[in-house]
SEVEX-430768 format. One record per residue: x, y, z of N, C-alpha, C, O in turn. Coordinates in steps of 0.001 Angstrom, whole numbers, plus 500000, padded with zeros to 6 digits. Example, Ala and Ser with C-alpha at 12.3 -4.5 7.8 and 13.67 -1.06 7.14 Angstrom:
residues 2
513190494310507800512300495500507800513200496700507800514236496681508465 512850497750507080513670498940507140512900500030507870513409501138508039 
end
This chain:
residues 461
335291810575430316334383811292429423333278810362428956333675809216428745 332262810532428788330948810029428472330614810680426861330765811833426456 330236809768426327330385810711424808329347810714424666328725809676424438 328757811957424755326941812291424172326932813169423125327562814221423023 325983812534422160326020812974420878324555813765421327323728813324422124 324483815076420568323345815826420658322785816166419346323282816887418482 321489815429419332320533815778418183319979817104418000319355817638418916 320126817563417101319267819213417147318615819172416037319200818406415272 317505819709415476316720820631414187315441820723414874314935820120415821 314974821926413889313946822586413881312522821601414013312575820389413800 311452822200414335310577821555414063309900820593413148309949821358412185 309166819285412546308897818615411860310550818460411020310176818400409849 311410818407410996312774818492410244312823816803410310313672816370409531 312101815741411068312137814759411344313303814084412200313791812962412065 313656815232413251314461814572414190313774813675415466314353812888416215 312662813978415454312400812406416729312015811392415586311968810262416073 311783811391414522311899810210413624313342809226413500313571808017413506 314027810287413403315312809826413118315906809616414351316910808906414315 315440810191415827316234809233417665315398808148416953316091807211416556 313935808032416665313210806374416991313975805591416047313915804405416370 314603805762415112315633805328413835316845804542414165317427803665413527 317128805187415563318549804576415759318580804421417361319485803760417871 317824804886417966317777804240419205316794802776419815315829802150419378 317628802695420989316860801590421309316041801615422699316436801602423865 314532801661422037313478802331422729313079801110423881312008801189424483 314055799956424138313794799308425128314883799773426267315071798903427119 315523800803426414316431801099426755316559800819428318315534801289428812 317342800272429309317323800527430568318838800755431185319847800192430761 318800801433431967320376801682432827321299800581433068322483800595432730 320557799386433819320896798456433807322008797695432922322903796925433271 321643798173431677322267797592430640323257798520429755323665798474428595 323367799015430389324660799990429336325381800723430883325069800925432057 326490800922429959327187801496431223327421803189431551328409803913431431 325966803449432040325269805300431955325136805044433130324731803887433245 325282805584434176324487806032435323322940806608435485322184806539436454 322811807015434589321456807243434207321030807932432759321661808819432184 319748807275432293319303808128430966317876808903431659316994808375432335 317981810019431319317139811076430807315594810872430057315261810204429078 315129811407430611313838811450429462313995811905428026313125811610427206 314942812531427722315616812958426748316407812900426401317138813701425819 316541811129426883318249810899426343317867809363425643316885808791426118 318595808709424565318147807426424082320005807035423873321025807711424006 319780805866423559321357804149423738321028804772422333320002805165421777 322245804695422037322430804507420021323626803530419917324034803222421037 324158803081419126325386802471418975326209802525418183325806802423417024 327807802716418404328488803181417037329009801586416850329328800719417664 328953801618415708329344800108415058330865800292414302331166801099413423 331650799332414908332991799163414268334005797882414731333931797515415904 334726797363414032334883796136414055335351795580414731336389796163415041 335194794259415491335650794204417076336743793298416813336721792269416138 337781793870417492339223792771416996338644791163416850339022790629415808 337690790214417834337484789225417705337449788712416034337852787588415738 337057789421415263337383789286414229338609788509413619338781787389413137 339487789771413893340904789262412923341214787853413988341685786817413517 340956787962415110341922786678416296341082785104415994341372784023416508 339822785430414865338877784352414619338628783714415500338793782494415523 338151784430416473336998784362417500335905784649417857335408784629418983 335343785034416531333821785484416692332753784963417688331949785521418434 333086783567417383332034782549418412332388782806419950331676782319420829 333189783362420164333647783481421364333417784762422403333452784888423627 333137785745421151333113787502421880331313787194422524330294786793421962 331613787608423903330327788295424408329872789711425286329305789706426378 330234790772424591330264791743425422329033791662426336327960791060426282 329824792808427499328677792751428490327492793998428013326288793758428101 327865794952427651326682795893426547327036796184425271328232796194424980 326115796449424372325909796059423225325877794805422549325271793874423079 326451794651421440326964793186420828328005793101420088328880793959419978 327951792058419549328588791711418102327995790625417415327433789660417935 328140790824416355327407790481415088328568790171414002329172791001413323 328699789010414008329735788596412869331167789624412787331866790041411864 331171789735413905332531790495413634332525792205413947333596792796414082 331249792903414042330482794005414213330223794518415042329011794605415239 331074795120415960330647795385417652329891797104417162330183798054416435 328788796686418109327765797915418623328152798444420023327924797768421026 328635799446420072328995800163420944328038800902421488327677801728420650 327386801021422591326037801902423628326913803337423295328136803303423161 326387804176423219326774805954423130325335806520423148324368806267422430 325519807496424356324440808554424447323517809275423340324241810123422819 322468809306422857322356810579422031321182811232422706320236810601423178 321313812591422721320373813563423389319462814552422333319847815177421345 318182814450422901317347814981422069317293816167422676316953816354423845 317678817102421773317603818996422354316989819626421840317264820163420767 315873819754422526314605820758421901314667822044421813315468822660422516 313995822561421107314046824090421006314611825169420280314847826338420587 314841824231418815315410825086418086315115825757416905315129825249415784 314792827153417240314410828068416112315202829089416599315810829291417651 314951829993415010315490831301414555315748831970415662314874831464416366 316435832937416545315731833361417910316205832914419306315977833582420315 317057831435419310316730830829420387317963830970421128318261830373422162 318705831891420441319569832773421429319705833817422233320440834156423160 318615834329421510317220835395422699315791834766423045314668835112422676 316220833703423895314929832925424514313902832969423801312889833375424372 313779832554422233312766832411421644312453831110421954313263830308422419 310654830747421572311297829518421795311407828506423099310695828656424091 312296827560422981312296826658423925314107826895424249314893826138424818 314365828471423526315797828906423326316889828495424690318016828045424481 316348828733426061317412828892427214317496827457427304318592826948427540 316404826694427134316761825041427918316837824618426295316241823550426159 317360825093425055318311824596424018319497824628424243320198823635424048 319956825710424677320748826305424590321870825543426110323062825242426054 321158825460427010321678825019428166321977823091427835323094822583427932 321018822500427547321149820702427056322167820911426368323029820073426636 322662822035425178323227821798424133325156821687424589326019821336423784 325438822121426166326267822149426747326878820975427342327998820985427852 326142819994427267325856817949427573326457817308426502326668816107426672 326761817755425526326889817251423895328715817816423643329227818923423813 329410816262423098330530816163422346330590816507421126331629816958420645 329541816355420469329826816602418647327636816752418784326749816151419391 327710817725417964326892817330417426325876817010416332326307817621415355 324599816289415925323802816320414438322860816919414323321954816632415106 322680817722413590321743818563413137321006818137411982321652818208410936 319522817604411861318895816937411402318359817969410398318197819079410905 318023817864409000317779819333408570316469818409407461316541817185407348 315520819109406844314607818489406146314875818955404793314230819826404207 315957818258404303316665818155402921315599818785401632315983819486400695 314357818381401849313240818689400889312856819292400845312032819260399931 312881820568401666312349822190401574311060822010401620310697822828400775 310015821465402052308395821286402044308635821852403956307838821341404743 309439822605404403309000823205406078309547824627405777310278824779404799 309158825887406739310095826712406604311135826374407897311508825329408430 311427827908408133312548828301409277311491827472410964311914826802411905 310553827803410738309808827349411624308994826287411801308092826245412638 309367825161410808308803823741410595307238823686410460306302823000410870 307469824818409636305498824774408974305899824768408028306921825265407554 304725823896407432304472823097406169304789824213404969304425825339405308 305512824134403368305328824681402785306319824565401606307178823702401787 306411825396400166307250824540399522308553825674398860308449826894398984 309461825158398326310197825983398266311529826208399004312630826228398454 311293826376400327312018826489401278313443825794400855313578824579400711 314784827047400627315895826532400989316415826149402049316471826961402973 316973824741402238317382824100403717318670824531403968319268824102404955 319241825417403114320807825766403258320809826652404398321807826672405118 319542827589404723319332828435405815319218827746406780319367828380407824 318936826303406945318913825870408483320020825501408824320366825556410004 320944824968407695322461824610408482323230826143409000323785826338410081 323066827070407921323589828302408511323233828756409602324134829298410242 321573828721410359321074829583411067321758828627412851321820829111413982 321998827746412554321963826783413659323255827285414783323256827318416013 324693827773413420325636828120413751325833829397414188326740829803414914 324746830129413604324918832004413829324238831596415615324810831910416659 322974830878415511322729830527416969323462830831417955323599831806418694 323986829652417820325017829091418891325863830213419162326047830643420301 326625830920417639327719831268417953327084832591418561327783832703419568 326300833546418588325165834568418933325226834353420255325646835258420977 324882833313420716324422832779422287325665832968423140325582833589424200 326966832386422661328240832759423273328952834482423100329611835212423839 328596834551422219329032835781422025328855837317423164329542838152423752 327451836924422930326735837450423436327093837778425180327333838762425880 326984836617425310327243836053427050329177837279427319329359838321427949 329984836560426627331196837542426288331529838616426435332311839157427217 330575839140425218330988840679425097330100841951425879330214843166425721 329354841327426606328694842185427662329606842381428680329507843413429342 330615841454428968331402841127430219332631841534429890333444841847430760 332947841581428408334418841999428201335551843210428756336775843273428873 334275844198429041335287845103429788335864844279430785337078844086430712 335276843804431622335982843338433218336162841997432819336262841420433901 336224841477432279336830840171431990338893840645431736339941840386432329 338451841465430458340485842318430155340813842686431592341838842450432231 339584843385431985340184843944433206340972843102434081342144843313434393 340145841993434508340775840802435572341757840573435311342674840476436126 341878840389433844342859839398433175344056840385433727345005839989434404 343882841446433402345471842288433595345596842091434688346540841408435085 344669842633435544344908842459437625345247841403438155345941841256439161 344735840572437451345408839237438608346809838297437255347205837137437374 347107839012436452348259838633435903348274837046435220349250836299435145 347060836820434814346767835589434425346674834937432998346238835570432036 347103833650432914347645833348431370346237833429430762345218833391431451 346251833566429138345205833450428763344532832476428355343639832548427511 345002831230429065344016829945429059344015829448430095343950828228430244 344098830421431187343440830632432946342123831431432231341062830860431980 342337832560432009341323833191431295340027832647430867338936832612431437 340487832164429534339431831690428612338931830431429323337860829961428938 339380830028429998339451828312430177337926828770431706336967828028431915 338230830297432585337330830725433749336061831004432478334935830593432757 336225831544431413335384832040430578334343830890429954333116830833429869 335142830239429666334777829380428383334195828069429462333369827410428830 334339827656430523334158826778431282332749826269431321332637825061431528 331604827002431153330236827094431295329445826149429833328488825379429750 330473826729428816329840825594427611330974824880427689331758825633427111 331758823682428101332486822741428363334067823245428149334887822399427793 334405824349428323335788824208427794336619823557428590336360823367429778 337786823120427969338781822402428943340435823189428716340707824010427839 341126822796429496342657823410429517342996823040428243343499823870427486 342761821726427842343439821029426211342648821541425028343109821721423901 341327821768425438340697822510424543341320824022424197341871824337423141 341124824754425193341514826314425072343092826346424490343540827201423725 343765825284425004345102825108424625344617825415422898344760826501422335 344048824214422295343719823963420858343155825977420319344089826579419790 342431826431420397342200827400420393343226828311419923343347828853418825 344092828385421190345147829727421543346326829562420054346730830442419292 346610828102420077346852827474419163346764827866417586347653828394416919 345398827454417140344774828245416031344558829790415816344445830326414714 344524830349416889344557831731416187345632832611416821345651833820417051 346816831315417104348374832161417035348506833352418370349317834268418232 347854833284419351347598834370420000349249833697420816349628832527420869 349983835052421398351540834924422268350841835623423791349802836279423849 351674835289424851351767835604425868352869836766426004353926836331425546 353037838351426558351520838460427175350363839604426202350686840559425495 349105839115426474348378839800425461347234840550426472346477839908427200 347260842422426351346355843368426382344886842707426011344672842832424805 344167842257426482342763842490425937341427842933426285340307842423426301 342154844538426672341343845745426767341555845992425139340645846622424599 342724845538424250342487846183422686341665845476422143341485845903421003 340841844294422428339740843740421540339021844436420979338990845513421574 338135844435419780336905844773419549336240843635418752336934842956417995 335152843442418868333890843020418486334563841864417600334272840675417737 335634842425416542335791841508415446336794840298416073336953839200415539 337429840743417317338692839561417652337635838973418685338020837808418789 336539839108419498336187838674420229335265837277419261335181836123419680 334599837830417789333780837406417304334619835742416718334211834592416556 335857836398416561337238835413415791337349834728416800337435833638416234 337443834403418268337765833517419334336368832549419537336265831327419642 335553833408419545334342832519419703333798831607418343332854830819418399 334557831878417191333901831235416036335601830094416013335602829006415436 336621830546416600337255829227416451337007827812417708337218826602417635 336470828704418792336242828370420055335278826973420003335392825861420518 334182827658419037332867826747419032333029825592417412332555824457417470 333491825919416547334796825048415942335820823927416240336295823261415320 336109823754417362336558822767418136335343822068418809334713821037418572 335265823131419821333920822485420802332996821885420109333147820663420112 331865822356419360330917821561419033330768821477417328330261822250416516 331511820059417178331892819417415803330189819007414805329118818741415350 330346819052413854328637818911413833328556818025412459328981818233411323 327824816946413055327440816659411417326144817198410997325405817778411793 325849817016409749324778817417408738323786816093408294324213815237407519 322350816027408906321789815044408369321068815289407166320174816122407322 321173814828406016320226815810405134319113814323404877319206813405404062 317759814689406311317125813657405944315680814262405156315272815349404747 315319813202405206313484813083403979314676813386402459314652814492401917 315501812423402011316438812633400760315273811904400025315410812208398840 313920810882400199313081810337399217312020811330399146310925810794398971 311988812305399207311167813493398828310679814011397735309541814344397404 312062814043397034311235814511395242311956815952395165312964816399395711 311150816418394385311190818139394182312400818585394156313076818272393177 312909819295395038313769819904394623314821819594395653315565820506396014 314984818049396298315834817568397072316871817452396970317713817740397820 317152816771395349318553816674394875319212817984394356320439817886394398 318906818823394021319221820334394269319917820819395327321043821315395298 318808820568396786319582821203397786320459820108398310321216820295399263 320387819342397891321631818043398860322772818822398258323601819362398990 322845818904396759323877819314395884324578820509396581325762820392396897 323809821803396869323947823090397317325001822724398875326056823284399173 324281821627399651324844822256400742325981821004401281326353820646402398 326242820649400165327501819330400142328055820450399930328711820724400935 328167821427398989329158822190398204329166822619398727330104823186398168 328891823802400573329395824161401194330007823473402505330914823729403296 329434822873402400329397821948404114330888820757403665331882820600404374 330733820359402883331468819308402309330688818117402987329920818045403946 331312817034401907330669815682401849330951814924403074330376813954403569 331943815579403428332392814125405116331653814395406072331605813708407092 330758815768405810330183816394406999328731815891406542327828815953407376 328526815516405569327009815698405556326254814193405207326926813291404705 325075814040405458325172812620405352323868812581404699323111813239405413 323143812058403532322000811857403105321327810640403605321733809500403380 320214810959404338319403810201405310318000809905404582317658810617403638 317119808749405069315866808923405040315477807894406752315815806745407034 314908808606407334315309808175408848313566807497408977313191806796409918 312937807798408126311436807216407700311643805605407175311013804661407653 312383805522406386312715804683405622313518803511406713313307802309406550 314361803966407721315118803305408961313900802672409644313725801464409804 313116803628410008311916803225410600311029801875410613310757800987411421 310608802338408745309961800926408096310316799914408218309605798956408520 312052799880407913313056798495407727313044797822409457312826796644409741 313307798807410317313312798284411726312488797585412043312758796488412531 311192798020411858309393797784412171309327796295411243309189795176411737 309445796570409966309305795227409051310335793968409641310059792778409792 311396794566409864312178793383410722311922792643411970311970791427412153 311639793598412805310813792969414070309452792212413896309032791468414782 308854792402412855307723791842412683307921790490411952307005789668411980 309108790219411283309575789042411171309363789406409108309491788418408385 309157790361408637308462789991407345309870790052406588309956789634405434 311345790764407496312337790893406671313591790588407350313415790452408561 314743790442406990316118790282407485316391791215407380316439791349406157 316684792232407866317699793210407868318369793676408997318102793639410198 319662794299408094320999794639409224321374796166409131321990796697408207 320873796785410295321372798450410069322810798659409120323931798151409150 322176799623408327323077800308407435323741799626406283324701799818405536 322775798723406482323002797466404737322407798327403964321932799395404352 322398797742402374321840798347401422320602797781401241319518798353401126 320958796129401219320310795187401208319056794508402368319389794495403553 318018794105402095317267793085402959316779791876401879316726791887400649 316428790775402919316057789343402794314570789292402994313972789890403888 314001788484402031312816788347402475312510786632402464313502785907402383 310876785864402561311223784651402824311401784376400962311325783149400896 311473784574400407311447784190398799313284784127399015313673783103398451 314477784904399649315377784393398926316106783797400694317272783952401058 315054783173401441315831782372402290316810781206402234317178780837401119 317240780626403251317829779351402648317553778474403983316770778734404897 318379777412403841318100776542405638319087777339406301318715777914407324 320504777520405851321083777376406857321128779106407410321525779386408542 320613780270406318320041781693407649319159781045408415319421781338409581 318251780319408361316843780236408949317780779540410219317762780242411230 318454778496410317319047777994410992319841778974412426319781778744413634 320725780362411491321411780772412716320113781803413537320134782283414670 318954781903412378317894782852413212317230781981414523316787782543415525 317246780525414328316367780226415088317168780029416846316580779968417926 318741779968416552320034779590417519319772780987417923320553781358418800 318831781956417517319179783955417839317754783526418619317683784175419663 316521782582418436315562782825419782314113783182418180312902783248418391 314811783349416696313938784030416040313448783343415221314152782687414453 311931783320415173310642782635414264311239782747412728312196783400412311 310521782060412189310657782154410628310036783146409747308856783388409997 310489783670408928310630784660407976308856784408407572308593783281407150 307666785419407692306639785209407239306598786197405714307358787013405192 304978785467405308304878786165403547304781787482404280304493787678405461 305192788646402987305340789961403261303667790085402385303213789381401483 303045791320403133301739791575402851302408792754401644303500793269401403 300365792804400845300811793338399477301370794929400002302492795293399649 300543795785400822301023797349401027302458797270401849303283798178401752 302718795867402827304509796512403181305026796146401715305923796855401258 304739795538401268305414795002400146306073796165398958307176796123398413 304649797484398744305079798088398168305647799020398799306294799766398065 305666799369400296306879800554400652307751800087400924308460801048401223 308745798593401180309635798450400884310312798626399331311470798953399069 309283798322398453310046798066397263310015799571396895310520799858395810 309445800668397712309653802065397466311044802134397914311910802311397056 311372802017399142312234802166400218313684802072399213314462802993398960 313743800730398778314665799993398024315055800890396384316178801013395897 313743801410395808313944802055395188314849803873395061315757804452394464 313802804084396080314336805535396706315402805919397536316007806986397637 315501804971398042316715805142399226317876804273399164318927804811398818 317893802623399521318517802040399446319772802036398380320973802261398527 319137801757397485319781801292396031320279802668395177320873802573394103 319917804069395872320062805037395341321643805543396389322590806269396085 321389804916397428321915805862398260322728804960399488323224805305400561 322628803800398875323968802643399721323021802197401052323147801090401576 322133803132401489321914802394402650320688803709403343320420804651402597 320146803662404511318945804915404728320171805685405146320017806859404811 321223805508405691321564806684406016321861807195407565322663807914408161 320852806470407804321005807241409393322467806520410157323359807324410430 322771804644410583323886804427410725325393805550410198326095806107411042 325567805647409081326517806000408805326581807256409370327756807422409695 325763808465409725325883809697410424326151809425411837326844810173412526 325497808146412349325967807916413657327441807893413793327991808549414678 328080807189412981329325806564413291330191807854412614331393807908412874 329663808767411854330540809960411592330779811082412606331613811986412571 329809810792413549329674811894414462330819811172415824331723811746416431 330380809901415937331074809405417072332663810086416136333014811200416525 333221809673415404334469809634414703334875811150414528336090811330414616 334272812042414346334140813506414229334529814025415835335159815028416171 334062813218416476334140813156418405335656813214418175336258814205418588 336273812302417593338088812421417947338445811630419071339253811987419927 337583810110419053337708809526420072338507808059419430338687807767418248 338856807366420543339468806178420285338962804412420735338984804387421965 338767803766420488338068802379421023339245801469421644340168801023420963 339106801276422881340169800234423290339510799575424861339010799984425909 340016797929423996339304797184424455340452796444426034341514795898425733 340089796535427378340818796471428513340683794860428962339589794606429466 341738793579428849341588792503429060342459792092430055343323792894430406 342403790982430588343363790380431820344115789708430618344893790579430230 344227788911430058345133788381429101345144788083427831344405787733426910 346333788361428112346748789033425605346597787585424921346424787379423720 346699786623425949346805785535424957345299784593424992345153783632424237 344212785035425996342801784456425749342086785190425315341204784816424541 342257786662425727341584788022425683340466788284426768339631789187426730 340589787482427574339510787091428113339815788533429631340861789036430041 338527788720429998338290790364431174337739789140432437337385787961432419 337874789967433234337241789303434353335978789035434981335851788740436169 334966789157434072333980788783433511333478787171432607332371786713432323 335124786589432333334680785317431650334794784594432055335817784495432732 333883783498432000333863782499432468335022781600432598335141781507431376 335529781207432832336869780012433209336949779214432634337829778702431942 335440778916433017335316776881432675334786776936430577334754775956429833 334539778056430288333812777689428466335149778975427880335511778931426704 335715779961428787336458780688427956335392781345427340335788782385426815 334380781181427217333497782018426185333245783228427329333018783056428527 333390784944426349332873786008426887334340786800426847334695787459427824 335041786708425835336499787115425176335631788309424986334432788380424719 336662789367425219336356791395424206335646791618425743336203792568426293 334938791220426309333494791478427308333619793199427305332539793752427091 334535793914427468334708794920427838335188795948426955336150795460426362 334974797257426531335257798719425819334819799663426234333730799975426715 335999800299425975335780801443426323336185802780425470337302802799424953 335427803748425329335869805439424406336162806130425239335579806417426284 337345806530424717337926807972425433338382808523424444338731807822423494 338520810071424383339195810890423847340845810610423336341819810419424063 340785810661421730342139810542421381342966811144422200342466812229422498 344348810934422902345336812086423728345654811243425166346677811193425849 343929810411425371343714809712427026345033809262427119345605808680426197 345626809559428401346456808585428964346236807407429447345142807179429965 347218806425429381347068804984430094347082805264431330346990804170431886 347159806293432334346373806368433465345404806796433555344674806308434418 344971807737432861343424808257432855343092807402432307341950807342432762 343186806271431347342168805375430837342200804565431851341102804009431864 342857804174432730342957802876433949341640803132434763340702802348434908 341793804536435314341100805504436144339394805088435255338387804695435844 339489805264434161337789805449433132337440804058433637336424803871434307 338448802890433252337973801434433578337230801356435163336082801169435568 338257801552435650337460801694437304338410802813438435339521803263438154 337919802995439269338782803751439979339865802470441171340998802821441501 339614801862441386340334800883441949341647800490441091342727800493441682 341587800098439503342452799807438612343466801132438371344686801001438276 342854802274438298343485803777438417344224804081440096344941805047440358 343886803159440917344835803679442116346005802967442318346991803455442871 345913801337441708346243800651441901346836799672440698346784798446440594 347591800972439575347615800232438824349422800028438626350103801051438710 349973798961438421351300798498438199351493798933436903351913800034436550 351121797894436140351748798403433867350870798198433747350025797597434411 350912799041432140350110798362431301350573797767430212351771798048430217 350310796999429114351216796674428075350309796568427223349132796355427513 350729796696426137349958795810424322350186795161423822351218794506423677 348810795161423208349987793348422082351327792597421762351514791385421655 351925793304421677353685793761421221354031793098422503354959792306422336 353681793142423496354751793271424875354825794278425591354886794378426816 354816795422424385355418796682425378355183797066426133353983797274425958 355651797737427931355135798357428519354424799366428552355206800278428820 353368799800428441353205801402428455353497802510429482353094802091430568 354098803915429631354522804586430396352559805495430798351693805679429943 352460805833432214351143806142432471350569807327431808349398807651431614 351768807932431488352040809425431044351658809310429363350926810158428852 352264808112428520351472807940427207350430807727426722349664806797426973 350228809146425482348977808911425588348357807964424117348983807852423063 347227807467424359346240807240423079346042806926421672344876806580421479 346625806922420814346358807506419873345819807216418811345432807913417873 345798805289419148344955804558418134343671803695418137343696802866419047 343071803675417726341736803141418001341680801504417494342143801148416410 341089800654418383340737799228418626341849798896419093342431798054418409 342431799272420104343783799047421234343445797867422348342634797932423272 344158796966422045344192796211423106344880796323424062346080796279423793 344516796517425597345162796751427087345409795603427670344568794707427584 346405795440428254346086794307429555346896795428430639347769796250430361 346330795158431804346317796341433025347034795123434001346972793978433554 347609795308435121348013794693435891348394795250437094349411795931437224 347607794983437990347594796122439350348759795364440364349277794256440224 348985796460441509350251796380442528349371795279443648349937794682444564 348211795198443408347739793783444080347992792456443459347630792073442346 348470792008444092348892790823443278347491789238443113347633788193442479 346230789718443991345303789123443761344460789590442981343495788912442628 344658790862442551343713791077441028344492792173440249344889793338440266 344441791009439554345316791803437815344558792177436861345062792439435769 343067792291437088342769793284436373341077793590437454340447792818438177 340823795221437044340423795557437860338739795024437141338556794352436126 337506795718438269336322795631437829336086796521436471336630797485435933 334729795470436165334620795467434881334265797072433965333362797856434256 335079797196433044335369798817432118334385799481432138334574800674431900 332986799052432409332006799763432104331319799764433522330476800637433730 331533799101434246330524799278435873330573800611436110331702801100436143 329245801635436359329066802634436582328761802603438212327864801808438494 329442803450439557328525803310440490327758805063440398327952806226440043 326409803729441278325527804735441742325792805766442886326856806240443285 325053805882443120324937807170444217325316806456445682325767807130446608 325088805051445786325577804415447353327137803675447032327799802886447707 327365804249445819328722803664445341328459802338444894329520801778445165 327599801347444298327416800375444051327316800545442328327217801636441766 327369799117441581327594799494440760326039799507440026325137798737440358 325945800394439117324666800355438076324239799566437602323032799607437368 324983798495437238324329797294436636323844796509437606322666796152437611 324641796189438452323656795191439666322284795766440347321576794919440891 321900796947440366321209797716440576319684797147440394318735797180441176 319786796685439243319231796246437824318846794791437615318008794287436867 319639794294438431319877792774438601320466791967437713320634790753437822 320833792800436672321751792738435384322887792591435030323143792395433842 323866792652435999324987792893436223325983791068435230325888789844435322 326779792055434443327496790622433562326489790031432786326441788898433264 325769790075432014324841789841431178324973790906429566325204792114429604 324824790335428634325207791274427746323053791026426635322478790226425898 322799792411427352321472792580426675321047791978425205321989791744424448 319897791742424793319009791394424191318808792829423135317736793377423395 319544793498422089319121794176421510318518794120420421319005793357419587 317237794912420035316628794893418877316945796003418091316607797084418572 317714796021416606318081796763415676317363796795414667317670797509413712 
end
């Protein structure tokens, strides 16, 4: 599984503010392990803590994509920009069919909403505007769009179902297949709304069909809530209030993805220190030698005077956002959505006692962790062998964890920052190619492609 997070809102709502916020617009294939990005696809990274940490080996971790940062691994994850969404766009309003179709590419997704009511339904300018209607309208969408597709077909859909004597997650699973369903999915489903084998459904009407598709798309597409432009004014803190109280707080995340922007831009330009999803930045007034020291071991110039106008939209930034609100915001929705995904982080090594993948060097030991990988909470230790490479999945002997223990191929998943060691029925390689090598289309792998191959990129945050 490839975990692509899908961006959605309305017009001006400031969702390509908020991809330029968190992606990384130097992006190439080469360097992450995608087979390919999209014109409409950008690298984001979920950040969470890379065992090198606790084993106090920081100096030692070098993944081959993303990084780490004091202990801080950035994880590469898809996010897709899906255009086309207004009122409508479940009857091809709009940019409605190719919304509606991208939106089928996407594990979880964020819906960027313009917290400040200065847009309407249609991202023209104006004031007033409750934003509680865009989180609602997004879902009647979607769920409209499936429905729809459904209950035109439902006569002969019951029909089949009775004629060819088939379970009803053969059924749903032929049905549901088109917006991603899966056997474990539909399983989850049948599940929740208690349905027994065997079930008539020539007796549907409208309201049980409407009940399958609203638990259906409930599983399937998990969603967070961005509530960005939160430094707006007016009547912002109002509607944040309003639609926490329906949405709830784990779902919703107060953003200013403008404010991400500035801090990124001011950082690259050298006028500030900052670290996505701090509260805090550095400027040269509270430097010292020994930051200046690990910046310059990073390749990076010295901290210049901050001019008088950045000067005052940071100290806006800091005012309005930061210090109000822990941080801009946008990080933490990233990493709620990956986590909302229901996925797990586990990192695949040749040995428990260097940590070291087959990727590290021998002679310095340095390039410990090199390798991670996400899969779906549930993955088996053979389907995860299989994700690492297909060679390690044909050919794989045990696996074990930290502990010792063997793992059975058949167990699955269930905790996140898992350490593997794999050990194949070849006895000249005990662990297979590296977790993330994608091949291309001549079967080669993506990164060498690139000329990149074992190198862990140069990212700017």
């Amino acid at each position: 599984m490839e975990l692509v997070i899908g961006c959605v809102g309305k017009p001006s709502a400031g969702k390509s503010t908020f991809f330029n916020a968190v992606t990384d617009g130097k992006a190439k294939v080469g360097n992450f392990p995608f087979t390919t990005i999209e014109p409409n696809e950008g690298i984001t990274y979920y950040m969470t803590p890379c065992p090198c940490l606790d084993k106090n080996k920081t100096s030692m971790c070098a993944p081959r994509y993303g990084k780490c940062e004091q202990g801080t691994r950035y994880i590469p994850v898809k996010l897709l920009d899906i255009a086309g969404l207004i009122p409508g766009a479940s009857e091809g309003a709009g940019l409605g069919n190719k919304f509606l179709d991208d939106l089928r590419h996407a594990q979880v997704l964020m819906h960027i909403i313009d917290v400040s009511g200065h847009t309407n339904e249609k991202g023209e300018e104006t004031v007033g505007y409750d934003p509680i209607n865009d989180a609602d309208w997004l879902d009647t969408e979607i769920h409209q769009w499936v429905f729809s597709n459904l209950w035109k077909r439902w006569t002969s859909i019951a029909r089949r179902h009775k004629a060819t004597k088939s379970s009803l997650q053969t059924t749903f699973v032929g049905q549901l297949s088109g917006y991603g369903a899966t056997p474990s999915l539909v399983s989850k489903v049948l599940d929740r709304m208690g349905l027994k084998e065997p079930l008539d459904l020539s007796t549907w009407g409208e309201e049980e069909v409407h009940n399958l598709v609203k638990i259906f798309l409930d599983i399937r597409f998990p969603t967070v809530l961005v509530l960005n432009k939160a430094d707006q004014g007016d009547d912002t803190d109002r509607n944040i209030e309003k639609i926490v109280e329906k949405y709830g707080s784990d779902r919703c995340f107060v953003a200013s993805a403008a404010a991400e922007c500035i801090l990124r831009a001011a950082t690259k330009q050298r006028f500030i220190r900052y670290e996505p999803g701090s509260m805090f930045y550095s400027t040269l007034e509270d430097d010292d030698e020994e930051q200046a020291k690990v910046d310059a071991e990073k390749g990076l110039g010295p901290l210049k005077p901050i001019e008088k106008k950045i000067h005052r939209r940071l100290e806006r930034i800091s005012d309005m956002v930061l210090f109000r609100y822990g941080s801009s915001g946008v990080r933490a929705a990233i990493n709620a959505a990956v986590e909302l995904a229901d996925v797990v982080v586990v990192y695949p090594v040749k040995s428990l006692k260097s940590f070291a993948t087959n990727t590290t060097p021998v002679a310095t030991n340095k390039g410990i962790f090199a390798d991670v990988v996400i899969v779906k909470r549930g993955t088996t230790i053979k389907e995860l062998a299989l994700r690492v490479s297909q060679f390690l999945g044909s050919n794989l002997a045990y696996a074990e964890g930290e502990d010792g223990r063997r793992r059975a191929e058949d167990e699955p998943i269930t905790s996140s920052n898992l350490i593997i060691k794999f050990t194949t029925t070849i006895a000249s390689a005990t662990h297979a190619p590296s977790a993330n090598s994608a091949p291309d289309k001549e079967g080669k792998k993506g990164a060498k492609k690139s000329g990149k191959a074992g190198t862990a990129p140069s990212v700017e945050e």
